[in-house]
C-alpha positions in Angstrom: 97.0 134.8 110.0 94.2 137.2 111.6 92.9 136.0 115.2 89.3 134.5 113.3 91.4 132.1 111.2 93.6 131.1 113.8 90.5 130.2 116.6 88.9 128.4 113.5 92.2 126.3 114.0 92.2 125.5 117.4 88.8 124.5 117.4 89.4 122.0 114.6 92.8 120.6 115.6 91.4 119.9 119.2 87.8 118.5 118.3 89.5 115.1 117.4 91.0 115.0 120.6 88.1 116.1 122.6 86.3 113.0 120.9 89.3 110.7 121.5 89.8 111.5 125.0 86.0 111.0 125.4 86.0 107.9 123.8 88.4 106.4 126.0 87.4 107.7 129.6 83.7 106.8 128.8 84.8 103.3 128.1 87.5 103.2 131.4 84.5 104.7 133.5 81.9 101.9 132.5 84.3 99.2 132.4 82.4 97.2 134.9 78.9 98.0 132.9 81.1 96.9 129.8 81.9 93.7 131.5 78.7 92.5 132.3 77.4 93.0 129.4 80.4 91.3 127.3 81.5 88.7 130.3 77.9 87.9 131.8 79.8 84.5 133.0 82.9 85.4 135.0 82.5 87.2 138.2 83.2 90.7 139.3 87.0 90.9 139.4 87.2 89.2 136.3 84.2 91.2 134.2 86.4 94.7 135.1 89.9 92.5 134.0 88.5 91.7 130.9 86.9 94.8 130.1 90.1 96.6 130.8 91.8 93.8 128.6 90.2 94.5 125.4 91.1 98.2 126.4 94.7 97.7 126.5 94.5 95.7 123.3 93.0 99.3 121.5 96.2 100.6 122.7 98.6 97.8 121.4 97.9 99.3 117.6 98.1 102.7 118.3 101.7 102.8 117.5 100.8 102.1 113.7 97.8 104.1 113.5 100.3 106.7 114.1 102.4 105.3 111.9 100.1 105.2 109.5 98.6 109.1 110.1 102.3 110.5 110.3 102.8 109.5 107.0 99.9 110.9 105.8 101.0 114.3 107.6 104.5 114.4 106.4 104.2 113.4 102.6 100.9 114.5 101.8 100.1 117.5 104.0 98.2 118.0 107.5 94.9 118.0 106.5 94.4 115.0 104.9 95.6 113.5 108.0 93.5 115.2 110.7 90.6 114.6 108.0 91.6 110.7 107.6 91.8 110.5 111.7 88.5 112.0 112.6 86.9 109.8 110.0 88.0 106.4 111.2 87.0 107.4 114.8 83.4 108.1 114.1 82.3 104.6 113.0 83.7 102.4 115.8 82.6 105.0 118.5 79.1 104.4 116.8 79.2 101.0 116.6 80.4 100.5 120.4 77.3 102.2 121.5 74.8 99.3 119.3 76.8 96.4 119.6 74.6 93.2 121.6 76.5 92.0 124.2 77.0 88.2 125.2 73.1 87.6 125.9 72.6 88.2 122.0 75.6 87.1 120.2 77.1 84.8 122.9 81.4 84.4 122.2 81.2 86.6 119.0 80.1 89.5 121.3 83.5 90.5 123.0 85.2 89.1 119.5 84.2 92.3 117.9 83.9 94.7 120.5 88.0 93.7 120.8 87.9 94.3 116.9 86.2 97.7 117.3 88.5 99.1 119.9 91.6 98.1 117.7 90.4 100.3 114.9 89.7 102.9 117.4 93.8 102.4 118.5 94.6 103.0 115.0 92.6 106.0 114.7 93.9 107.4 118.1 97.0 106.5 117.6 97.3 109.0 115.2 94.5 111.8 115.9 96.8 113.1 119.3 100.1 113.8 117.8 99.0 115.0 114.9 96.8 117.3 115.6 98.2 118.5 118.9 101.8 118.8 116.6 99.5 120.9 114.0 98.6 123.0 116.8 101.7 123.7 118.1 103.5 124.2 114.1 101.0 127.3 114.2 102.2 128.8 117.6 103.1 132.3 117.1 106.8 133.1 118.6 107.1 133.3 122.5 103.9 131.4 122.5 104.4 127.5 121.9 103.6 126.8 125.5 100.6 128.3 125.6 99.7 126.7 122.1 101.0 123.0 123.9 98.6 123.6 126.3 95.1 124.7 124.3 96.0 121.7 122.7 96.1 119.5 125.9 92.8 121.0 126.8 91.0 119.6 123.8 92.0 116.1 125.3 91.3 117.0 129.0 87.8 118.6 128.2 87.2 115.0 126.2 87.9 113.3 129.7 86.2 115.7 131.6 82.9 115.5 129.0 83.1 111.6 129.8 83.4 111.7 133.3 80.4 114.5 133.8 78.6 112.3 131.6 79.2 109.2 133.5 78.7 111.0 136.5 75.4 112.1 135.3 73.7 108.7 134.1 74.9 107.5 137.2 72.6 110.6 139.1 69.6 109.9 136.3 69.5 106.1 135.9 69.1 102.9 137.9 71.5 100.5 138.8 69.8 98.0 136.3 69.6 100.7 133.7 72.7 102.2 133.5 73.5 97.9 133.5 71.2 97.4 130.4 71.0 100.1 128.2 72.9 103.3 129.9 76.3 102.8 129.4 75.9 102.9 125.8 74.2 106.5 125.4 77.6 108.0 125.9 78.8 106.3 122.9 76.4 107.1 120.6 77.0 110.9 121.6 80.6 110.4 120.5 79.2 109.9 117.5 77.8 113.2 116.8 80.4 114.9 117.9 83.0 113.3 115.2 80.8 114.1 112.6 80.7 117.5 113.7 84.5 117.1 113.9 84.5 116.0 110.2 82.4 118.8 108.8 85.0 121.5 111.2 88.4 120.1 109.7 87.4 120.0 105.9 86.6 123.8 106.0 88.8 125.1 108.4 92.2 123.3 109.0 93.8 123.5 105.2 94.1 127.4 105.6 98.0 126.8 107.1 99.4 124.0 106.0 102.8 123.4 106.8 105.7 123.8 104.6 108.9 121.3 105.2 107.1 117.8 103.7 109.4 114.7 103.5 110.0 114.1 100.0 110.6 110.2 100.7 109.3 107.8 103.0 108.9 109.1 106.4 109.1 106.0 108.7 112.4 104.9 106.8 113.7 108.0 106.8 113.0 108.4 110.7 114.2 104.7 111.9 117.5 105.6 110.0 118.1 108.5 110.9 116.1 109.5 113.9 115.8 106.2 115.8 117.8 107.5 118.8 115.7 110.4 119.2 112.7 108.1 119.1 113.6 106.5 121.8 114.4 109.2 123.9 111.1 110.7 123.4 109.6 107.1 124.6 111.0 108.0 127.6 110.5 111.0 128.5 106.4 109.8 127.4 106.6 107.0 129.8 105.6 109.6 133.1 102.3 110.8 131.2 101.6 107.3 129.7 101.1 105.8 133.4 100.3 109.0 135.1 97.5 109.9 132.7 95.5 106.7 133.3 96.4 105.9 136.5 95.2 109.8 137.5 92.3 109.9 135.7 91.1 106.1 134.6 91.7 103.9 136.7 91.3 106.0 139.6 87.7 105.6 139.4 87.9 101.6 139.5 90.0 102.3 142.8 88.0 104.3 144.5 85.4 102.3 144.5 86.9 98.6 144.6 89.7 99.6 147.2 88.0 102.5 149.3 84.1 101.7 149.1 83.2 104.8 147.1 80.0 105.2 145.9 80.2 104.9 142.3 78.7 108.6 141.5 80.7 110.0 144.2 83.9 108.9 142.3 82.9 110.2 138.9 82.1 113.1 140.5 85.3 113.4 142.1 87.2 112.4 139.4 84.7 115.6 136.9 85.7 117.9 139.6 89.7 117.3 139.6 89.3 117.2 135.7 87.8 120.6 136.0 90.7 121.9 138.1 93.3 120.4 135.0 92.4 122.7 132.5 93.7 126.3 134.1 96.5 123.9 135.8 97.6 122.7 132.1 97.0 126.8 131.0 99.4 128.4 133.6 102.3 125.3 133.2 101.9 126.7 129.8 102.2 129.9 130.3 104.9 129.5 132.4 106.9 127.5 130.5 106.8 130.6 127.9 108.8 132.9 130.6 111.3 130.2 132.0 112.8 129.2 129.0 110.6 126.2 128.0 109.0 123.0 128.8 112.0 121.1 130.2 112.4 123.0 133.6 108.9 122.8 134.8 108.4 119.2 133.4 111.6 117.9 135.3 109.7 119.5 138.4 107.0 118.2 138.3 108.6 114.9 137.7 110.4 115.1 140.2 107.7 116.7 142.3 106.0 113.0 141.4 108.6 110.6 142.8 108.7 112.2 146.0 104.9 113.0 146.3 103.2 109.4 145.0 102.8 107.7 148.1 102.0 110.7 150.5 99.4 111.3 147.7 98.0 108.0 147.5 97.2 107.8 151.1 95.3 110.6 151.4 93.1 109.3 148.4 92.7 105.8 150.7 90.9 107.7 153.3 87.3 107.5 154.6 86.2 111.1 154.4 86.0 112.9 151.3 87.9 116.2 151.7 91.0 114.3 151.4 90.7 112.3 148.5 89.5 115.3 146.3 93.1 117.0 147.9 94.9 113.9 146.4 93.2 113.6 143.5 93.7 117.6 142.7 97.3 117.2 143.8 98.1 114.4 141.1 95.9 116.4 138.6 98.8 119.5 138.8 101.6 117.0 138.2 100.3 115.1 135.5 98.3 117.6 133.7 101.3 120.0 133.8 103.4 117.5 132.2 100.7 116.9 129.8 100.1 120.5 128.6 103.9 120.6 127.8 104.6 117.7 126.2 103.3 118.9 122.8 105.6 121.6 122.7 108.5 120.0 123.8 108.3 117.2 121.1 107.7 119.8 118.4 110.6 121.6 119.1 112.9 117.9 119.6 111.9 117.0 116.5 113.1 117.8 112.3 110.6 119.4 110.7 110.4 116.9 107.9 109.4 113.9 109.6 108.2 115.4 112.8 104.2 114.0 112.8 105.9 110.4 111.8 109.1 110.4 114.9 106.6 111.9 117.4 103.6 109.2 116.7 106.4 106.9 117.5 108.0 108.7 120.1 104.5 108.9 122.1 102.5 106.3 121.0 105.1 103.1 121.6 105.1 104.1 125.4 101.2 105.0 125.3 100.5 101.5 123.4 102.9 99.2 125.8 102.6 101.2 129.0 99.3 103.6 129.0 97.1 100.8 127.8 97.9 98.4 130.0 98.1 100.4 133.2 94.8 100.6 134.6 95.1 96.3 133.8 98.4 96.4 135.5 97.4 98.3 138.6 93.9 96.8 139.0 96.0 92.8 139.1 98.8 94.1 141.5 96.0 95.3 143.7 94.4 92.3 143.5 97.3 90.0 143.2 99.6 91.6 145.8 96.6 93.3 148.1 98.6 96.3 148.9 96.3 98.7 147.7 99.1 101.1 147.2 100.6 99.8 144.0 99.5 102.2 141.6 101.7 104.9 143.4 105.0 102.9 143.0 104.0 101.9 139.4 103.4 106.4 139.2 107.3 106.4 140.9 109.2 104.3 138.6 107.2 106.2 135.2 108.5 110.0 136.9 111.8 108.2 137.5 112.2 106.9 134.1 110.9 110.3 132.4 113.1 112.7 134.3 116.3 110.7 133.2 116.0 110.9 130.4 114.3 114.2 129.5 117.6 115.7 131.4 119.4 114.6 128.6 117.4 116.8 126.0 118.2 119.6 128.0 121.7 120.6 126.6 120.6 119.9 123.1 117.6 121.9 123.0 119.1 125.2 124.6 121.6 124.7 121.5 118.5 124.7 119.5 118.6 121.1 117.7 117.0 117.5 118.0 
């Protein structure tokens, strides 16, 4: 494959999770907005609990959206998949920007916007592994790490695009705008960019298809055989589920509820760290590439993570600004290096022939049950507990759980199998 082709296919496997990513950290960044709009009649606490709710529930079905797109992958071939994905993103994302909120359509309002995020879940839930495993399938030797971590970018320059644009209405529009009418511009600009995403993946992404397609039913085949190794991978998700959202979601809410922070001044933290992640995630990948793989910087930064939460956490519950950028930059390079290698690492745990179906399991059971729900989790122990650091011992007990059992993967994949 000559260098054109191959860019052609980076660019179209990593759209889908630029929009995704997007998607999801517009929504997390105007959750309050969201919640006035949907909950007019409950008061602030409970506005930013519901809005966060309806978030979590998105994430309850991503495990059979990528159910669903790993079958697609594995019996009938990549690019039907990554064209199925892209398409059942666009028209929720569009229809999340018009929606009328409680004013217009009174209980029905947050009734469908919960309806709406679900079929966003399903098309998420299979967009990230599938493309970011596509990505990966073409990685030429020596280079899978790398590969892992272009793919990463895709989703962190889809967070990064939603907190500069949040970040930026926040600059350009009134309180009472951004409350009315604002919040929903960022949506409708999602929109665009899938179909853009659409038109990129039907030219471009059938030019290497994989070889090695199940000739049965992937999800049987997988729970039979592969159910072990299913779990496993849960685990070693469960790090970068919470991490993820607590770093670079619900971070924002914290900021500002816990701290004081003006509201632009915490999106444009939170742009800035995001900024930092994408040469973090490059060199982790890199690195990974000379050391012998993904496990031994993952476990490190793991482990870097257990130790490292707290400390971190107080510095971002400070009062000038220089240190909360420090801790927020700080999480970013253990969390993002774990997120540019995970791709990698799961492609190389996992049988060819049902790969996309055991890794949509493998990452999104922990991301439905654990990533979703995190920024509700940590925003009701805050509240319900008031020790405002609680989202560092929820980060603790996710590195804890991760590096367990990713050290058991390590014999197995120096030997070279699952």
């Amino acid at each position: 494959m000559d260098r054109r082709a191959r860019l052609r296919i980076i660019v179209a496997g990593s759209i889908g999770n630029l929009l995704e990513w997007y998607d999801f950290a517009i929504y997390g960044y105007f959750a309050a907005q969201i919640g006035r709009a949907f909950f007019p009649q409950a008061d602030a606490v409970a506005q930013v609990l519901a809005a966060f709710g309806i978030f979590a529930v998105g994430y309850v079905v991503r495990p059979l959206g990528g159910v669903l797109i790993g079958h697609i992958g594995d019996r009938y071939g990549r690019q039907r998949a990554l064209v199925f994905s892209i398409t059942a993103m666009a028209a929720p994302t569009l229809l999340v920007g018009v929606l009328p909120g409680f004013q217009t359509l009174g209980e029905a309002a947050p009734v469908l916007l919960t309806l709406l995020r679900m079929i966003q879940g399903l098309s998420v839930g299979g967009e990230w592994t599938t493309s970011f495993t596509y990505l990966v399938e073409q990685a030429p030797p020596g280079r899978r790490g790398l590969l892992s971590a272009i793919a990463s970018c895709g989703g962190m320059l889809g967070v990064l695009a939603g907190s500069a644009t949040g970040a930026a209405l926040a600059v350009l529009l009134s309180p009472e705008a951004l409350d009315s009418w604002g919040w929903r511009l960022p949506f409708l600009f999602g929109f665009v960019v899938a179909i853009a995403g659409y038109l990129l993946r039907r030219k471009s992404i059938g030019v290497a298809e994989t070889a090695g397609m199940s000739t049965g039913l992937p999800l049987a085949e997988t729970l039979r055989h592969h159910l072990r190794l299913v779990v496993r991978l849960a685990g070693v998700t469960t790090f970068l589920a919470v991490g993820f959202y607590l770093v670079f979601l619900y971070i924002v809410s914290w900021l500002q509820s816990v701290d004081g922070v003006d509201p632009a001044c915490a999106l444009t933290i939170n742009t800035a760290s995001m900024a930092a992640m994408i040469p973090i995630a490059l060199t982790a990948g890199w690195l990974s590439d000379r050391v012998g793989g993904c496990a031994p910087v993952m476990l490190a930064a793991m482990a870097a993570a257990f130790v490292s939460s707290v400390p971190l956490f107080l510095l971002l519950h400070h009062a000038a600004t220089l240190p909360i950028v420090v801790g927020q930059v700080a999480l970013v390079i253990l969390v993002g290096s774990v997120s540019a290698l995970t791709p990698a690492f799961m492609v190389e745990a996992t049988p060819p022939s049902v790969r996309w179906t055991a890794i949509a399991l493998g990452y999104n059971i922990p991301n439905g049950l654990l990533g979703g729900m995190t920024p509700l989790a940590a925003a009701w122990l805050v509240e319900r507990t008031a020790i405002d650091l609680s989202p560092a011992f929820m980060l603790m007990a996710a590195a804890a759980i991760s590096f367990a059992t990713l050290w058991t993967f390590r014999r197995s994949l120096a030997q070279g199998s699952p």
